[in-house]
C-alpha positions as CSV (number, residue, x, y, z in Angstrom):
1,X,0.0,0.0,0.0
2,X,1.2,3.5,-0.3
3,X,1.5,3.9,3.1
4,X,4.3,0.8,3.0
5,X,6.4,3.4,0.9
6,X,9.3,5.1,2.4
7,X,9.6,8.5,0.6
8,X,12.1,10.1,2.6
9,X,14.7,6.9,3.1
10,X,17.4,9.3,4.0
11,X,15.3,10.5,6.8
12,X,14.4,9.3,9.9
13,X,11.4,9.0,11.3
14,X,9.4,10.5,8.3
15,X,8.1,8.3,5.7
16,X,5.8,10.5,3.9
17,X,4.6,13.9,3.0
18,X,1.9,14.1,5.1
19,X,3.9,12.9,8.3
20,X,6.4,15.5,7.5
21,X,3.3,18.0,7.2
22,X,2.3,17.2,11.1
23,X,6.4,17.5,11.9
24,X,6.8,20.7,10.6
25,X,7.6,23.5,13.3
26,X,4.8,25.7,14.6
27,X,5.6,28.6,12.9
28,X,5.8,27.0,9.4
29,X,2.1,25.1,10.1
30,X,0.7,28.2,10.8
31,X,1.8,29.9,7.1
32,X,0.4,27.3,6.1
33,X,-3.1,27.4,7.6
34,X,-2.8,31.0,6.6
35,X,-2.5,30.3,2.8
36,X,-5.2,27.5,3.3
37,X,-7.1,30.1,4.8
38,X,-6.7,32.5,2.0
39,X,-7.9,29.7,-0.5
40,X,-10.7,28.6,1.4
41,X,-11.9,32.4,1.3
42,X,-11.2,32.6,-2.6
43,X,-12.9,29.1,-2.8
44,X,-16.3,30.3,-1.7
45,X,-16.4,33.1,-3.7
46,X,-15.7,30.8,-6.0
47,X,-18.8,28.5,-5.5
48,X,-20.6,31.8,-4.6
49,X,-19.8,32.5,-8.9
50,X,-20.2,29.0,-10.3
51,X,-23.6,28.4,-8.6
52,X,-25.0,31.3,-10.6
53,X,-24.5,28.8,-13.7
54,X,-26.0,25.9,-14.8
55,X,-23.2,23.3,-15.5
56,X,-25.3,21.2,-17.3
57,X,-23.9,21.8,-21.1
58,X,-21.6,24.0,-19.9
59,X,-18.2,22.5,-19.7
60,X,-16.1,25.7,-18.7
61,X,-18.3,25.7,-15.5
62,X,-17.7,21.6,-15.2
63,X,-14.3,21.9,-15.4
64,X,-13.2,24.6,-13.1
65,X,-15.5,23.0,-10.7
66,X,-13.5,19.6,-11.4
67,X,-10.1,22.0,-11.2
68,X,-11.3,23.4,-7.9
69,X,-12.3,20.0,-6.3
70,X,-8.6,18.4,-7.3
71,X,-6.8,22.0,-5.6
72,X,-9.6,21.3,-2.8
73,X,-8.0,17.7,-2.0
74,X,-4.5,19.0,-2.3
75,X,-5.0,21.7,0.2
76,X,-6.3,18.8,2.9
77,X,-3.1,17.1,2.0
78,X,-1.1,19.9,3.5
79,X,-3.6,19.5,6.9
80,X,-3.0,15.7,7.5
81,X,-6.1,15.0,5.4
82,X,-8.1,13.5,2.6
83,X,-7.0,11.0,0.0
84,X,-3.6,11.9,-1.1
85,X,-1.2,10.3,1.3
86,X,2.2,10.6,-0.7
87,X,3.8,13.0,-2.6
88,X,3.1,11.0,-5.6
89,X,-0.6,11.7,-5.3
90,X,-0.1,15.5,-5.0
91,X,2.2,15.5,-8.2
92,X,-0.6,13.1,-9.9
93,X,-3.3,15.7,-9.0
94,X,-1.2,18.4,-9.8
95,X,-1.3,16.8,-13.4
96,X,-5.3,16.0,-13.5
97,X,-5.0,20.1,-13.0
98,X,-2.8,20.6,-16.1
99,X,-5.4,18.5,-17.8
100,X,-8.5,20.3,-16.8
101,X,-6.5,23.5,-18.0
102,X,-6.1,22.5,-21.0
103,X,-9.2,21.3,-21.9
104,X,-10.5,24.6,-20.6
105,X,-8.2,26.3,-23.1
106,X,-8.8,24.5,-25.9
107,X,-12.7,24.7,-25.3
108,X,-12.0,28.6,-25.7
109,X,-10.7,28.4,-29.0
110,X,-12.2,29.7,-32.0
């Protein structure tokens, strides 16, 4: 399981990016909830935006919903939470986002 992998071998104690996460110092955990903060704000005005839409036939709407779901489990990575548990996971959904972006800038071609 991913949880079997060691992604820091060199380090002790820490086998993951999510236990390093909970390790960091107080001071760096706290930027942190700051910045997740900050998101959260711009993620319901956000959602306050997209619900004036209908997303059915409108695939703009669809995918930066989809984009802002993926950024949403990537921001609980950096609290010790959700369903990314390694790095791995955070690069993969860092990619699903590259993928939704681009299908959201080809859909606004002429």
């Amino acid at each position: 399981t991913d949880s079997m992998i060691d992604e820091y071998p060199d380090i002790s104690g820490i086998t993951n990016a999510r236990e390093a996460m909970k390790n960091l110092p107080e001071e760096d955990r706290a930027k942190i909830a700051q910045q997740v903060e900050t998101f959260r704000i711009e993620k319901r005005a956000f959602d306050n935006e997209v619900s004036k839409w209908d997303d059915k036939g409108n695939d703009i709407i669809v995918l930066a919903k989809h984009m802002c779901m993926i950024m949403m489990e990537m921001t609980d990575f950096t609290r010790g939470r959700g369903g990314l548990k390694t790095t791995m996971d955070v690069i993969s959904a860092a990619k699903r986002i590259s993928e939704a972006d681009t299908k959201l800038d080809n859909s606004q071609e002429p």
